[in-house]
N, C-alpha and C positions, 0 to 999 in steps of 0.2 A: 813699314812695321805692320805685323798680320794683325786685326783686330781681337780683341779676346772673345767678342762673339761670336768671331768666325767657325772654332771647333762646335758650339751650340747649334749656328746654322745648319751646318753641314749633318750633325745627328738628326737636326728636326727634318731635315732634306729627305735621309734614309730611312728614319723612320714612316713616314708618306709616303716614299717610291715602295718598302718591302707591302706597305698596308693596301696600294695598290694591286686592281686586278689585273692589269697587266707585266707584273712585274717580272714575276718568272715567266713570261714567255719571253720578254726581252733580256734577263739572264741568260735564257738560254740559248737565245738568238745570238749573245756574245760571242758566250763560250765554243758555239759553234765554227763563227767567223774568226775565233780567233786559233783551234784547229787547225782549219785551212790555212790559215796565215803558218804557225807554227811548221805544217807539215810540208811549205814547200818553201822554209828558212834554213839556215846555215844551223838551226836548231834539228831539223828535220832526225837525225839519225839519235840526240839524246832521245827524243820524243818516245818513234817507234823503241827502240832498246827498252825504256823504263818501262814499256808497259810489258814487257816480257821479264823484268825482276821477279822472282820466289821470295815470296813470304807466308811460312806456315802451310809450307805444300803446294800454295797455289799463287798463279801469276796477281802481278798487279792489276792485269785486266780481266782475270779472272774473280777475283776480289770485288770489281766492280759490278760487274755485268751479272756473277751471280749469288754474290754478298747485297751487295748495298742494294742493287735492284731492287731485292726482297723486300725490301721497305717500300722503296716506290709502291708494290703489288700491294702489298699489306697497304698502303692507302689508298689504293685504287679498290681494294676487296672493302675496305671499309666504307667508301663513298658509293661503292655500289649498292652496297646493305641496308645504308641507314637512307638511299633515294630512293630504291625499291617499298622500303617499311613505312616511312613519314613523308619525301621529297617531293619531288615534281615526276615520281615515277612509282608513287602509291598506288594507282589505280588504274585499270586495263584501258580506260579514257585515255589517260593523261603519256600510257606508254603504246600508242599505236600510231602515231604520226614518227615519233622519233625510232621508233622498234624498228617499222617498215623501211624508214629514212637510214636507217645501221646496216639492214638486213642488205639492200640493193648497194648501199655503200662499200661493202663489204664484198657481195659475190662479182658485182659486175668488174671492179678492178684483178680480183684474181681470174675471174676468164680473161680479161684481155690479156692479163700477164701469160697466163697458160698457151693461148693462142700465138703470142709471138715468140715462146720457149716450147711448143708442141716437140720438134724435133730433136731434142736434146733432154734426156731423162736427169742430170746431173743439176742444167739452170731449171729443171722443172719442178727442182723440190723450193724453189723460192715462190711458190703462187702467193702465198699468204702475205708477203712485204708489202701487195701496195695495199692490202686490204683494212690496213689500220691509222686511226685518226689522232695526230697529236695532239691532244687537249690544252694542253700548256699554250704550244704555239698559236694556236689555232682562236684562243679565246684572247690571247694575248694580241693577236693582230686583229680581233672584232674589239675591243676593250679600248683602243690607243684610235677608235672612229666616234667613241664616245656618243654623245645624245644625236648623232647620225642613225645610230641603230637602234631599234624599239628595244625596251629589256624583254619584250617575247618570246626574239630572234636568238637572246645571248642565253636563255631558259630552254628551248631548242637545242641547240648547240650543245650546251651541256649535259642536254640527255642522251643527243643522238651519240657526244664522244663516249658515255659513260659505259653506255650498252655494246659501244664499239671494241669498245676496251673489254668488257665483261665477254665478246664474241673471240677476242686473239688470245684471250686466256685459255677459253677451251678447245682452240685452235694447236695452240702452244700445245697443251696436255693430251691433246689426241694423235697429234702428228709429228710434232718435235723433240721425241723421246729416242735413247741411244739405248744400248741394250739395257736390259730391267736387271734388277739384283732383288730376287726372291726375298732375302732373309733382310733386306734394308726397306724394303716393300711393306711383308710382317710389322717391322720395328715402328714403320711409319703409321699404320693401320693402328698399332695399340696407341700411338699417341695423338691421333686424331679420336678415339674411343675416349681417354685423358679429359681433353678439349670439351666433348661432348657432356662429359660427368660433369664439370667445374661450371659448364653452362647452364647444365639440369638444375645444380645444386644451386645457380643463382649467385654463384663467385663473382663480386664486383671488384675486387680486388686486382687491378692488371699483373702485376709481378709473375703469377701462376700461369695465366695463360704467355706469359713473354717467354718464361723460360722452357716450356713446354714447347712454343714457336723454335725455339734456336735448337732442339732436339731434334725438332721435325725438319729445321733446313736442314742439320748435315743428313739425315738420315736419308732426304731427297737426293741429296748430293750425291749421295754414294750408291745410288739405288737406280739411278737412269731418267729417272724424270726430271726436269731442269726443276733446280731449287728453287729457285724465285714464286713458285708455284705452292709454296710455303709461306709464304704471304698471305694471298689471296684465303687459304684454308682457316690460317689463322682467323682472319677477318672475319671469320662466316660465326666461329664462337662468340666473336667480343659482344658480351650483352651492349644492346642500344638502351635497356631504360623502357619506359613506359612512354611516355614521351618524348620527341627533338628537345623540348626545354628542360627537362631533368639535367639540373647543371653537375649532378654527379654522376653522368650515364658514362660508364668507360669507354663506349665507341668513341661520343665524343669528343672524353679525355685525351684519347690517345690519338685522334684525330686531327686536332687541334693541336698536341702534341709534335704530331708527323709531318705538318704541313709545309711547316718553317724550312726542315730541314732537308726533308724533297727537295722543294721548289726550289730554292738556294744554296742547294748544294748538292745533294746527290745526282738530279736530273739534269745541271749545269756538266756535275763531273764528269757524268753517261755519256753526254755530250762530245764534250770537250776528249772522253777517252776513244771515239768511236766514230766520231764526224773527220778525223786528221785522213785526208788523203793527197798522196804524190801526185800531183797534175803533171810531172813531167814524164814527156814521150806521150802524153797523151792527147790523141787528135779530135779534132770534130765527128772525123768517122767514127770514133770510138762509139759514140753515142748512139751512135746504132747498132751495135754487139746485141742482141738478146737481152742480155739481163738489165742494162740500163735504160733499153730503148721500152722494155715489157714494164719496167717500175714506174720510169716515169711517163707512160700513157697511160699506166692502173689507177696512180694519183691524181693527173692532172686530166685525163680523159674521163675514167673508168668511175671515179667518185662524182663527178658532176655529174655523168650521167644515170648510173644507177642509183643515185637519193633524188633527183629530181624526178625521174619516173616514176618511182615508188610512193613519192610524196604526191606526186599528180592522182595515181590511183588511188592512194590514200581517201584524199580529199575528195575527186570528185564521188567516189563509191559510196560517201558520208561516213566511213569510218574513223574520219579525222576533221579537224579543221584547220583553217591557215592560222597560224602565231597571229593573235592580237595585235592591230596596229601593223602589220607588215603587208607587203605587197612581194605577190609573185616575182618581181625581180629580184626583192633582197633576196628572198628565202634562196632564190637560184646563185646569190654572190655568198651565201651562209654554205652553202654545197659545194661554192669552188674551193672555199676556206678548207674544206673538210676535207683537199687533196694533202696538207699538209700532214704528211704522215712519219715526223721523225723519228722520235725514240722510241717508239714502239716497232716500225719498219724497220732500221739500226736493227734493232733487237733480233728480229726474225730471221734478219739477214743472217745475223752472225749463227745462231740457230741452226738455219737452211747450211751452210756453206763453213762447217769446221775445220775442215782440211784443205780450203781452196783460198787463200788470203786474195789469191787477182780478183775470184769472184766476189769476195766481199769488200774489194774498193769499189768493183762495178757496181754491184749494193748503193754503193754511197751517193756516187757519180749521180744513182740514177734518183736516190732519196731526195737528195739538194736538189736537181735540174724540178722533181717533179712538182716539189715541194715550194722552189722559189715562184717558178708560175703559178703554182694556184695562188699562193698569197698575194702575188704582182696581181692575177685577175680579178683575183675574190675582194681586195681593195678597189677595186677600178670599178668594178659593178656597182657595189654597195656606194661610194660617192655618188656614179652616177643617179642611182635610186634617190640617191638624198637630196638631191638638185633637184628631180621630180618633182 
């Protein structure tokens, strides 16, 4: 007989795992593994098919990747705004260890990518996939080592994904554009001008700038710049307040707002629509095709070694110092961490590669291989440090 406290347990269980920092990386770690699982089940062919359903003009995974994104972005535009304004990334100090740490994170993956895609112009518009950092994952698998890691490293970490993030957005909007539509261009321009006035005028009221948001996604939509980029724009209006403790600052109303449904759901589903690939027919050689062999050395090479370079001249030149309480080895297993480049790499992929679906499994192929190693290293280091 089930006990009556049992349904109580089990809320107070959930409500502690969602309160956790780890928690959405391990959601999404699920939803990933279960993808895979999915996509090479007797499930496999409902899977692919639904995500090619029409509804309101556009696919289900269209829906996802450049609907629901947009929220993702819009909270990534918000957590970049109110880090930059009050956070741990107020001050030209506080952002030159993690800046430089993004910056080398960021170029050195896409030369390598470049360098083993040089001969083929078609896998050479994916340089940008390994060059971004999944934050979810990535804090999620420092988070689940607990009082192993200084909270320095996990302060780090959160800046260097933050700025990483704030680096493929302008990445996205410089380079991942399809043709432009003039008069949807226009349309967007006046309501970003909107945005502007309701922020002058000290509009604390979110509703104005939300609906003025959803004007501006379609209008991206329809205009050639990926709309998820309507997000981000958004975010730059939302007043923060005068101060982080203003408990009625709409940044972060709607931030705290955003957070829940991210983590738990949007980024899960990102996931779960975009992680599913057929392993069948596929070899070990595969693995060295260009696009998967270039993702994941970008990830799992290319990010260790361009933050930790970066980070060395950083520091020793004095314009940085090491994370409080850390030692040169974590900060080097904080680096492997930061090959973990899911949702955002997914992302670019699909991006890079609209018309070529083999190359965006290769995409995948090479997201997961680059991505499972750095997490398997970037664990293995950081223990060993702890042993130290």
């Amino acid at each position: 007989m089930t006990s009556p406290l049992a349904p109580a347990k089990a809320l107070a269980f959930l409500i502690k795992f969602c309160a956790a920092e780890a928690a959405g990386g391990i959601v999404l770690m699920v939803a990933a593994a279960l993808a895979l699982v999915v996509a090479n089940s007797p499930l496999a062919d409902g899977y692919f098919a639904s995500l090619h359903w029409y509804v309101g003009g556009l696919s289900l995974s269209h829906w996802i990747n450049d609907g629901l994104m947009a929220l993702f972005f819009l909270l990534v535009g918000l957590e970049i705004k109110r880090e930059l304004a009050v956070g741990q990334l107020a001050s030209w100090g506080d952002r030159a260890l993690p800046g430089l740490a993004a910056l080398g994170g960021m170029l050195v993956p896409a030369l390598l990518y470049a360098l083993v895609n040089r001969h083929d112009p078609q896998t050479l518009a994916g340089w940008a996939i390994p060059a971004a950092t999944d934050i979810a994952f990535a804090l999620g698998v420092l988070s689940l080592l607990g009082s192993r890691v200084p909270p320095s490293l996990k302060v780090f970490l959160s800046a260097l994904a933050i700025l990483d993030d704030l680096g493929a957005v302008v990445i996205i909007a410089l380079f991942y554009t399809s043709d432009l539509s003039t008069s949807m261009l226009l349309a967007a321009a006046g309501l970003v001008a909107v945005l502007f006035v309701l922020n002058r005028l000290k509009v604390r009221t979110l509703l104005p700038y939300l609906l003025v948001g959803a004007l501006l996604w379609f209008c991206l939509l329809r205009s050639g710049i990926h709309a998820t980029l309507a997000g981000v724009i958004l975010a730059l209006f939302i007043p923060l307040g005068d101060t982080e403790a203003d408990a009625a600052s709409p940044l972060l109303r709607l931030e705290s707002a955003l957070h829940p449904w991210v983590a738990f759901l949007i980024v899960p589903l990102f996931g779960f629509a975009n992680a599913g690939v057929s392993l069948a027919g596929i070899s070990p050689a595969n693995l060295l095709d260009p696009v998967p062999l270039g993702v994941a050395l970008g990830l799992f090479l290319g990010k260790q070694v361009g933050i930790s370079l970066l980070v060395l001249l950083a520091i020793r030149s004095g314009l940085a110092r090491l994370p409080e309480g850390a030692s040169w080895l974590q900060l080097y297993g904080v680096a492997l961490l930061c090959g973990i480049g899911f949702t955002m790499s997914l992302f670019i992929g699909a991006l890079a590669f609209p018309t070529a679906p083999f190359l965006v499994d290769e995409v995948k192929i090479g997201v997961l291989l680059g991505s499972m190693l750095s997490a398997l290293a970037g664990v293995a280091v950081l223990l060993f440090a702890a042993r130290r």
